[in-house]
Each structure stands twice: as C-alpha cells, then as structure tokens.
PAKE-434431 format. One record per residue: residue in one letter; x, z negated, y of N, C-alpha, C in turn. Coordinates in steps of 0.2 Angstrom, whole numbers, plus 5000, padded with zeros to 4 digits. Layout:
AXZYXZYXZY;...
//
This chain:
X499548555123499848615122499548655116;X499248705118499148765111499748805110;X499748845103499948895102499448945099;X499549015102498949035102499149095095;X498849125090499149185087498649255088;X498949295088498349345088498449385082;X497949425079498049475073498149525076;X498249585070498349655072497749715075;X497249655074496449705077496449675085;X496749615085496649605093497149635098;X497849655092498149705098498349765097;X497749815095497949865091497749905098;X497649915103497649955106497749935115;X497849985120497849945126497349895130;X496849915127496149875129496349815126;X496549795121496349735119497049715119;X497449735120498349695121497949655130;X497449695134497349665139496849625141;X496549625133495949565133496449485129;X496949505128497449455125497749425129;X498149475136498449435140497949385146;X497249415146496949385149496549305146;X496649315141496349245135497149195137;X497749235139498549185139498249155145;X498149185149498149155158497749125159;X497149145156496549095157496649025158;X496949005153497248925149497948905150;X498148865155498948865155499048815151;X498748805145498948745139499048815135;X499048865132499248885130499948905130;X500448905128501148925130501548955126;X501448955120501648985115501349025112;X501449125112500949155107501449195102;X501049195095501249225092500849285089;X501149345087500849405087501049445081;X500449485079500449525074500749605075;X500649655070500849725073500149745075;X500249795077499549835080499149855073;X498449845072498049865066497949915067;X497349935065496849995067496349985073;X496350035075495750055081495250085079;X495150085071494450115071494450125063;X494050125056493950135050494550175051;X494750235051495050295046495950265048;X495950235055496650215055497050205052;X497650205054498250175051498550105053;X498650055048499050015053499650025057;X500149985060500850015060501349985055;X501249915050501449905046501549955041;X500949985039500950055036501250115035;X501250105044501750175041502350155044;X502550095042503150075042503550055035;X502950065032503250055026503050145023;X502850185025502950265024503850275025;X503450265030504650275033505250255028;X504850195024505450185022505350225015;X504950235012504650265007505050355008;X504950385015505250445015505950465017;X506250385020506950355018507250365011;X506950305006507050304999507050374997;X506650414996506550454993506950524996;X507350535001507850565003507450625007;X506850615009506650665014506750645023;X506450705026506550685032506250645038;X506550575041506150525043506150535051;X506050585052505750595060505350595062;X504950645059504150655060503850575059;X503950545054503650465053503950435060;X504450435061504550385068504350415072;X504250485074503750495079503150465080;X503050475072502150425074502050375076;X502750335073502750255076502750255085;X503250285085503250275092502850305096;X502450355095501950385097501550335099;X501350305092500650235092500950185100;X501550175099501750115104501750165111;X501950225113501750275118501150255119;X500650255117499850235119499750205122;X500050125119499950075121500350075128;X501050085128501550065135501250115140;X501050195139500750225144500050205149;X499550165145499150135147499350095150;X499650035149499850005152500149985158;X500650025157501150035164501550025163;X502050015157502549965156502849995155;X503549985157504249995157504450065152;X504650125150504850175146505250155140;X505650115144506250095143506250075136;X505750025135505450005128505550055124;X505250095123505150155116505950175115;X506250195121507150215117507250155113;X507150095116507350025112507150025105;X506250045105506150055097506350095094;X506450155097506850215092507450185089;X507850175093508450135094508550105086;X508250035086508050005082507950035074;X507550075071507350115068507650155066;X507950195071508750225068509350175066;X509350125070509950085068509750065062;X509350025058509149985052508950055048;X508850135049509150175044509550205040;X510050195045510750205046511150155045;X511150105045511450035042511449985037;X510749995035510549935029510750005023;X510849975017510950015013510449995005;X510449935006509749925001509249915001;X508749934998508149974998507749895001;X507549844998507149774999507149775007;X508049755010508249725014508049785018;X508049845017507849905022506849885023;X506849895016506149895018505749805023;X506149755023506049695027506049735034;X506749745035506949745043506349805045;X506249845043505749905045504949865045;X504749845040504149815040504049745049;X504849705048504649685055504549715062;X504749775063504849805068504049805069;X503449805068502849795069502749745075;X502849685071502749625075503149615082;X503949635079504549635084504449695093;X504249745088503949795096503349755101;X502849725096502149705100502449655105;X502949605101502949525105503349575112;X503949615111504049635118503449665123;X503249705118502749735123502449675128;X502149645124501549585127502049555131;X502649535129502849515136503049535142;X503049585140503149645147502549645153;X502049635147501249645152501149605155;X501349555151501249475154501549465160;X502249485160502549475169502249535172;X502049585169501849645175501149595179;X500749595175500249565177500149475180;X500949455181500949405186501049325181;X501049345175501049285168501949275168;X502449215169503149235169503149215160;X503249265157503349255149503849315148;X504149255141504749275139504649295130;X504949365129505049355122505549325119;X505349305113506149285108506049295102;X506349315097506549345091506449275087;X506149285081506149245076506949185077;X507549225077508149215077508249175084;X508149165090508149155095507649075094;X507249075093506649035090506848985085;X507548995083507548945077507148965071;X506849005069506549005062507049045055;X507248995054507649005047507349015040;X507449045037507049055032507449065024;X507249075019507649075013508049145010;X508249165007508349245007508349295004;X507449275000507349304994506849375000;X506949434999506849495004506049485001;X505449495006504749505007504549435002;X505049375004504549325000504849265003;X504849265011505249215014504849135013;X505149085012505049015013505848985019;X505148955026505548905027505948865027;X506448845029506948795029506748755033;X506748685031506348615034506748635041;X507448655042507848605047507448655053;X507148705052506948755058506548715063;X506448655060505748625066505948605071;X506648565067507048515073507448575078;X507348655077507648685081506848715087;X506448725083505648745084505548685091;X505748625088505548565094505548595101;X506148625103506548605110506248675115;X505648695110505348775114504748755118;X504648685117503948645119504048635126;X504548625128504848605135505048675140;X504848725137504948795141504448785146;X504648825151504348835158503748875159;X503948925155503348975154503248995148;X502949045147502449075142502949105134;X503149095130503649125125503149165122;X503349225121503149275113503449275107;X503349235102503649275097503449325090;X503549345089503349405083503149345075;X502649395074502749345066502849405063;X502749365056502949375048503549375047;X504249375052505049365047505149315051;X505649295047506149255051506949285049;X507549235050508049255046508549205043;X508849245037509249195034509749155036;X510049135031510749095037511149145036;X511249225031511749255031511549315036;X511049305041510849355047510249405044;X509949375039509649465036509049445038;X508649495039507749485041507649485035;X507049425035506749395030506049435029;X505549445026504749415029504349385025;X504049345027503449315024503149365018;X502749305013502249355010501649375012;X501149405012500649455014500249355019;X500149395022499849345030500149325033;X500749345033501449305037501449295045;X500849335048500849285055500549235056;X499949225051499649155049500049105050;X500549145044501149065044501649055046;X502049115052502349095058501949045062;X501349075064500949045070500848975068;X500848955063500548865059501348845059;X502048885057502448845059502748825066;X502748875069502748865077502448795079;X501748805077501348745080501648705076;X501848685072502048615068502848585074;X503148645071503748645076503648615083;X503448645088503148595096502748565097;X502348535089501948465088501248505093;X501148555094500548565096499948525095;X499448535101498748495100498248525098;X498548585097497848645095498348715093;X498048735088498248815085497748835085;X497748895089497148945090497348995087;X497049045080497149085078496649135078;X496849195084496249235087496149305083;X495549315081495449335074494949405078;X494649445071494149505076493349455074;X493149395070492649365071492749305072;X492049295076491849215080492049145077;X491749175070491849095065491949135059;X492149065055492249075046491449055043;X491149105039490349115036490649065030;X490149045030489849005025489749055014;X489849125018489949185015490049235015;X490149285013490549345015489949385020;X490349395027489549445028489249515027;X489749515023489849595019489149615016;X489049535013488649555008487949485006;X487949445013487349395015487249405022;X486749435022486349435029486349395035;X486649385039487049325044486949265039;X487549255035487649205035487649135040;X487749085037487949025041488549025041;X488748995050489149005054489448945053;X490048935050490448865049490748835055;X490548755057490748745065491348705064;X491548675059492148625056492248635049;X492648635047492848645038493548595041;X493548565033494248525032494848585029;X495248545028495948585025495848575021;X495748555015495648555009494948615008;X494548605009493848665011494248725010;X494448735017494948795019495548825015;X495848795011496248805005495748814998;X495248784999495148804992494648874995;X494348905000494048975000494549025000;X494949005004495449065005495949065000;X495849034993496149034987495749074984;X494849094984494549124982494249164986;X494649204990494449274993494249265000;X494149205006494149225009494749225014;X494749295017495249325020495449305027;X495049275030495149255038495649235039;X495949155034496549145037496649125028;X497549145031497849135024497849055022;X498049055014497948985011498548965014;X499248995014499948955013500148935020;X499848955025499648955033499548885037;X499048855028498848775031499348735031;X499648735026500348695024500748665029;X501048685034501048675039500948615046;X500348625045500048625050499548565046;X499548545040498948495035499648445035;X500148445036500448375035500748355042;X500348395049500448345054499748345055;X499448355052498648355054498448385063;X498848435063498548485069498048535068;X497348535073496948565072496948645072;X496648675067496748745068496048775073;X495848815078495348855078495248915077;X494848945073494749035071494249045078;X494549085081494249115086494149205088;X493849225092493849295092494049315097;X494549375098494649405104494249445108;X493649455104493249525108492649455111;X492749405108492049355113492449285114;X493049275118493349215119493049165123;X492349155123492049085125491849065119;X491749095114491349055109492149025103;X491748935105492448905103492648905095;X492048935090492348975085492248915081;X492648905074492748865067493248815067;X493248765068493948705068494248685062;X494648705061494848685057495248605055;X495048555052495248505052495348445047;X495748405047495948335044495448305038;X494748275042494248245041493748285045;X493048285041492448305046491948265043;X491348245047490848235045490348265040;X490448225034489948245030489048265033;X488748305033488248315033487848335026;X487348265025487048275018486648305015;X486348365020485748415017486448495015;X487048465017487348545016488048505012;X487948485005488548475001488748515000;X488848604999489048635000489148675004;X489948705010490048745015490248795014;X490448815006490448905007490648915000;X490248984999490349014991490749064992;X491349074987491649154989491649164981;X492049234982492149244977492649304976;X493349304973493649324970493949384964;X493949444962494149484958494749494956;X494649524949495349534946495549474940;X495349464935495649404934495449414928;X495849414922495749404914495949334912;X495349324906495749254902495849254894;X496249214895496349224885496149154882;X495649174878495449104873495849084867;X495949024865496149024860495948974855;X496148994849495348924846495848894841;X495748824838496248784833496048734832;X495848744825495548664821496248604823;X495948544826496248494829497048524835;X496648574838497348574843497348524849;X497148474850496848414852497448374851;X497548364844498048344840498648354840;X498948404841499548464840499948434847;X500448414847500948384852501348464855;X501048444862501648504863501348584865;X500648544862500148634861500348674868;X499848644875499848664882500748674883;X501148624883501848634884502248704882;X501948714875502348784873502048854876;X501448824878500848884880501148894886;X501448854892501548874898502348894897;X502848874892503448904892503348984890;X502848994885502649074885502449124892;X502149084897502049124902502549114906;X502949074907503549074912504149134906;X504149114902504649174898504549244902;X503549264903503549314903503349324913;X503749274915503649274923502849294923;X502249244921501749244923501549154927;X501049164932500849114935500049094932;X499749054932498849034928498749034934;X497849024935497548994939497248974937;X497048934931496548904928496448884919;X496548814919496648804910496048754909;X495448784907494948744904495048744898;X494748654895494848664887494548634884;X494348634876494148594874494548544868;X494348524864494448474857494748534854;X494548584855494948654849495048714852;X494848704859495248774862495248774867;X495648844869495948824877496048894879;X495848904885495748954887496248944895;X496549024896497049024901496649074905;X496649074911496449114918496949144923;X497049204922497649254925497549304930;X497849314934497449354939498049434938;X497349454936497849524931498349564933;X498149564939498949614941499449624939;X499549554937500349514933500449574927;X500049614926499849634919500149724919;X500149744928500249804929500949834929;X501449784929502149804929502449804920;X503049764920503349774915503149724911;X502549674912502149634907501849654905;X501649634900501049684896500649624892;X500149624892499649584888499749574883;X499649654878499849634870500449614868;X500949614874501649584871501549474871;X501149464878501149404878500649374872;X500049414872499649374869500049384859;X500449434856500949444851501249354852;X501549344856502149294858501649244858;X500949234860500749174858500549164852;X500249194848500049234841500749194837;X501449224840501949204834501849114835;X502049084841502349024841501848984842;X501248994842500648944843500248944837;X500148994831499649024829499049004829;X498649014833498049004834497449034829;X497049014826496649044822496249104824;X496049094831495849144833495749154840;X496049224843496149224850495649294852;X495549284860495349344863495149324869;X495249414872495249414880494549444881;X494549414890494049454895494449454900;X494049544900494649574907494049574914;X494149604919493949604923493049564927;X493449494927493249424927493149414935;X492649404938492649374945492849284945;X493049254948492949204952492649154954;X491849144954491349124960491849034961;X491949034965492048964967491348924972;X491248874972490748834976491148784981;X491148784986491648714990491248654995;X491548614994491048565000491548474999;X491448465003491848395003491348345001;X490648375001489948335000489648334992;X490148354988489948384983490148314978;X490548324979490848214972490148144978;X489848174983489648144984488648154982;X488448204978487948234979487748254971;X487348234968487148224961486748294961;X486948324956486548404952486748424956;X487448454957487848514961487748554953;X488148524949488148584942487648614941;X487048564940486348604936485948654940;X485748634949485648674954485948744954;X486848734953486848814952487048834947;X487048814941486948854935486248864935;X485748844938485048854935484948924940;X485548904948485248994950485749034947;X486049044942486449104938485749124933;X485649054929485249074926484649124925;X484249094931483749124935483749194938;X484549194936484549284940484949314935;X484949304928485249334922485849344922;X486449304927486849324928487249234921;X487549284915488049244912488749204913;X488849144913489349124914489949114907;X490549134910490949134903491249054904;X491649044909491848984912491748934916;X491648874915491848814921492148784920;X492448774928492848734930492948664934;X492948614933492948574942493648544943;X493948554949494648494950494148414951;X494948414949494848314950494448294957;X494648324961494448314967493948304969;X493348354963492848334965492348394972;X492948434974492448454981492548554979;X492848564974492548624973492348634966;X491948684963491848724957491848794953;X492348814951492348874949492048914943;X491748944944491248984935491649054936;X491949074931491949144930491249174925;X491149234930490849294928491149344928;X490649404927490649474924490649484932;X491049564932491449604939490649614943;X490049654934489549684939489049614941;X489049554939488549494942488949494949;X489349504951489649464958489149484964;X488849514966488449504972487749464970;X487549484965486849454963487149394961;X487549334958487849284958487849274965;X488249294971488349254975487749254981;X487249274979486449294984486149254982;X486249224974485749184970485949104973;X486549104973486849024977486749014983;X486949054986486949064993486149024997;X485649064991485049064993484948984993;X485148954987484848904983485348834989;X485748844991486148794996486048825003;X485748885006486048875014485248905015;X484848915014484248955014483748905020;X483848825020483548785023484048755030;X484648775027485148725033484948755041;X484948715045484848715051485348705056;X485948685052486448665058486848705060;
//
C-alpha cells in the first residue's frame, strides 16, 4: 500500500491535475493521496495560498473582499473548465469563503480556515476527476480522516491518538483524497501546520495506515547532492537515510521538510521523492539504513542564510557553575530558540537564526541582559552568517573529513568564523561570511563529488 502526496507545482494547473490522476491509476497500490494547493504555473505567478492570505489581509484591513475571491475562484474556474467537472464545485468554494468571512471573527483563526481552503478545494477537485475519468475516489476532510491536532492557530501539532483513528482508512475500497496542511482541534477549529504542512500530513497518513511506501511527488527527479541552482548537474542522490535527510533539510534543502520525517522515522516507512512531470524515473529513497559507499563519505553540502552569533569571552568560565544554564534561561526569557553553542575553556559562543531579532526582540536588549547577569569580559556579534553544513553517514567512519574541507575553504580564501560537529559524527557545520557562500560550496562540492561515479 502507498500513500502518494503531490505538491502545489504538480497540480497547479489542468495539465498537470491530469498527469496526477494518471500517476493514481497507473498503481492500484496507491490508494491514499494527499494534496497540496495549486502553486504557480509559471515564474511571475501567484500561488493560491497567496492570495489567500491577500483575502485575509483585505478582510483585516476593512477593504473590499470580492475582487480577491474572484481571483480565487477564477484560478479554480481554470482548472474545473478544463477539465469537465462539475460547476457545482465553485458555488461550493464561494460558499465557503464567504461563510469563514462572515463567521470567524478572529483574525489567527480567520487567517487558518482561509489559508486551508487551498488544499481543501484541490482534494475535491482531484476527486471529482478521479471518478470522471473512471478512478472511484473519494474525498475526506482532515476532520473526517481523523486528523486531530493541537490548537495553537498556524502551528498545529498532532495528537498521538489520530493514528488509531488514521488506521481504519487502510481498509477503504477505493482511492481517498485528502487535503493537507490542517487538521482540526477537538474544539472544531481549523488548525494548520507550520510551513510544509503537506509534507507532514502526507508522512502522517502513511504512518497512520502503516503504509509500505510514501511517495512524495515533487517538480524534481531526485534530491542533489547540492543545490542545482548553483552546481552544474550535480550528483543525483539514489538513497539517503533520515538522519542525512534531517540534517540537509535543517540546513536549506527545501524538497522535503525536516518535521515531515518524524513520522514516518519511528516506523521506519520508506519515503520516495519523485517527479510528476517524469514518473518512471524512481527518484531518491528515502531510508532507515543505507549502504555505506567508501569513495563518497560525503552525500550533500547545503547551506543555509540568515543567521548571527554572539561570542562571549571569561577568564575560567569553564569553572562557573551555572554559566550555559543562565545563558539559555536568558533566551527562553526573551522567547529565542539556538541552533548552535560551540565552546571553549573561556568562551562560548551562541548561533541564532536572526529573524528572531525582527519583531519585538531586539539584540541590544538581549545581549544588555547577558551583559547584566553573566558579565562576560568580553562580548560581540556577527551578523549575517551563512551555515555551510557537510552530511554523510560515512564520515565518523572516514579520517580527514575536517582537514580535506577546511583546506578547500582555505584554498579558495574563503574564512571560517565557526565549527561545529554533533556527536553523531555524520554532519559538519562551519559558519561563514553571506558573500563566501557560493564560492564555499563550489570549493567542497568539487573536493567530494568531482570523481564519484555512482
């Protein structure tokens, strides 16, 4: 049994909602798909999450919200005219849209139920096509589906008990649709995930009907080795583990989200990234355990933006009971999270991913606050710090990972301010400078993949 997911580039428009239902039929081990909104059909577009979140904004702001639903439903007119399907649909999404602006009265909760309606319109559509075209599929609502969720508005976490309701949809007759990125609370309100939230419906579905395969259908073949944005065909990844696959997509690669694996890593169900515009090619596995292969200890370099740290220097803070403990009570004070605390015998430096810094936090206020109750001899910041991470499962098993890529930073003048290794052993983090980031990851790239063959 698969569960298949599609993204919002594979069903952004009618052409490809019909290269989607034809990937469903192909496969009768497929029976479960989950679906995204419609993305763009081309650079300058609009998503329709997008302007679903305009809508709510011309809501909020007390202008007139017609002309924006027009466009909404205009977009989904595209698709149902082409298609054939039913009229009947679009009053339904009007429908909806007015009811949820006309009803809800708090802004969060407004802006959830709105942002669902993306996903919520596509899974009807797709079922609609499905039986026009002789597939018997049925849609079901988050709600219908058992997905229960917690009730914090645009930051849903699942609730354990939705598997044991998740289970009994394994035994359906045909084809089920359902929408991702919300679910709903127990007090009826639409939830949604944080950013990649069909990732992580579609990972919990499969975990729910114990699935044998998760196919998540992306707009590329495989997961690169590097970003192809900016390495010349990279190497095309044929297997990565979940631990691999968590630690790139913590540092910028964006194919499949990190929180997405979770799931789907404590029953050890295989993931496939696959592509809707070329479905024979069996794409990137996602998996458990893989086969070390010894000429390639490293499987992918990414790298990361956005990201200050603060140093702090103390004759014997080695010594000082408490030091790191009060350090992180000052960041929870000021609702910040770390990504990185390298240290030494006398200083210790924090790794923050700045955004935190663009609301009502303010740097000089934190760093003041460490200043008072830690007093550190001496502190200071660097702002706009990339990330480079390294990953490989072959790496704790493979001598001069360190010295091989610091000597290519070296060699290409690029400075490093920090490193980092987890225990684990199977990644490496160096921060650098914003403008070393492409020549950094060309200099690696080259020095690990230049020779592989596989």
């Amino acid at each position: 049994m698969k569960v298949v997911k599609f993204g919002g580039s594979s069903l952004s428009d009618s052409h490809q909602v019909r290269k989607v239902a034809d990937i469903i039929k192909s496969d009768a081990e497929r029976r479960i798909a989950v679906v995204s909104a419609p993305g763009k059909r081309f650079s300058e577009d609009t998503k329709v999450t997008d302007m679903l979140i305009a809508l709510h904004a011309n809501k909020t702001a007390g202008f007139d919200t017609g002309e924006a639903i027009d466009q909404i439903i205009d977009r989904f007119s595209s698709i149902i005219d082409d298609l054939g399907i039913d009229q009947d649909l679009l009053a339904q999404y009007r429908a909806t849209l007015n009811n949820y602006l006309d009803d809800i009265k708090e802004e969060d909760r407004l802006l959830d139920a709105l942002k669902s309606c993306g996903e919520d319109f596509n899974a009807q559509l797709l079922s609609a096509h499905l039986n026009k075209i002789g597939v018997e599929a049925e849609y079901m609502s988050p709600k219908d589906a058992g997905i229960l969720v917690t009730d914090e508005p645009s930051n849903a976490q699942l609730i354990e008990s939705s598997y044991e309701r998740l289970n009994r949809l394994k035994d359906a007759p045909h084809v089920i649709v359902i929408p991702g990125f919300f679910g709903y609370s127990e007090n009826n309100q639409i939830v949604t995930f944080p950013r990649g939230g069909s990732d992580i419906t579609g990972a919990i579905v499969a975990r729910g009907v114990e699935a044998d395969l998760y196919e998540n259908f992306t707009d590329v073949s495989f997961i690169y080795s590097a970003h192809p944005g900016l390495i010349d065909e990279p190497h095309a990844i044929k297997e990565i583990t979940y631990r691999e696959m968590r630690e790139l997509s913590y540092a910028g690669f964006g194919v499949f989200h990190d929180e997405a694996l979770a799931p789907v890593y404590k029953k050890k169900i295989p993931i496939m990234i696959r592509n809707t515009n070329d479905p024979e090619v069996e794409g990137t596995k996602i998996v458990s355990e893989r086969e070390f292969i010894p000429e390639m200890p490293v499987i992918g370099i990414s790298c990361d933006e956005g990201f200050t740290s603060i140093t702090m220097n103390k004759y014997l803070m080695n010594r000082e009971i408490g030091f790191t403990r009060r350090l992180l009570q000052i960041l929870e004070d000021h609702c910040l999270s770390y990504e990185h605390i390298p240290s030494g015998i006398d200083n210790l430096s924090i790794i923050l991913r700045s955004r935190q810094f663009e609301g009502n936090t303010k740097l000089e206020e934190v760093m003041a606050d460490i200043n008072d109750k830690l007093e550190p001899e001496s502190m200071y910041v660097e702002d706009d710090l990339v990330l480079l991470v390294i990953v490989g499962e072959g790496m704790k098993e493979h001598i001069g990972i360190a010295t091989k890529t610091t000597t290519a930073l070296s060699d290409n003048g690029v400075n490093i301010s920090m490193i980092n290794q987890g225990a684990s052993e199977i990644s490496m983090m160096f921060a650098i400078a914003l403008e070393d980031e492409e020549k950094a990851l060309r200099a690696i790239y080259r020095n690990y993949f230049k020779e592989v063959k596989v």
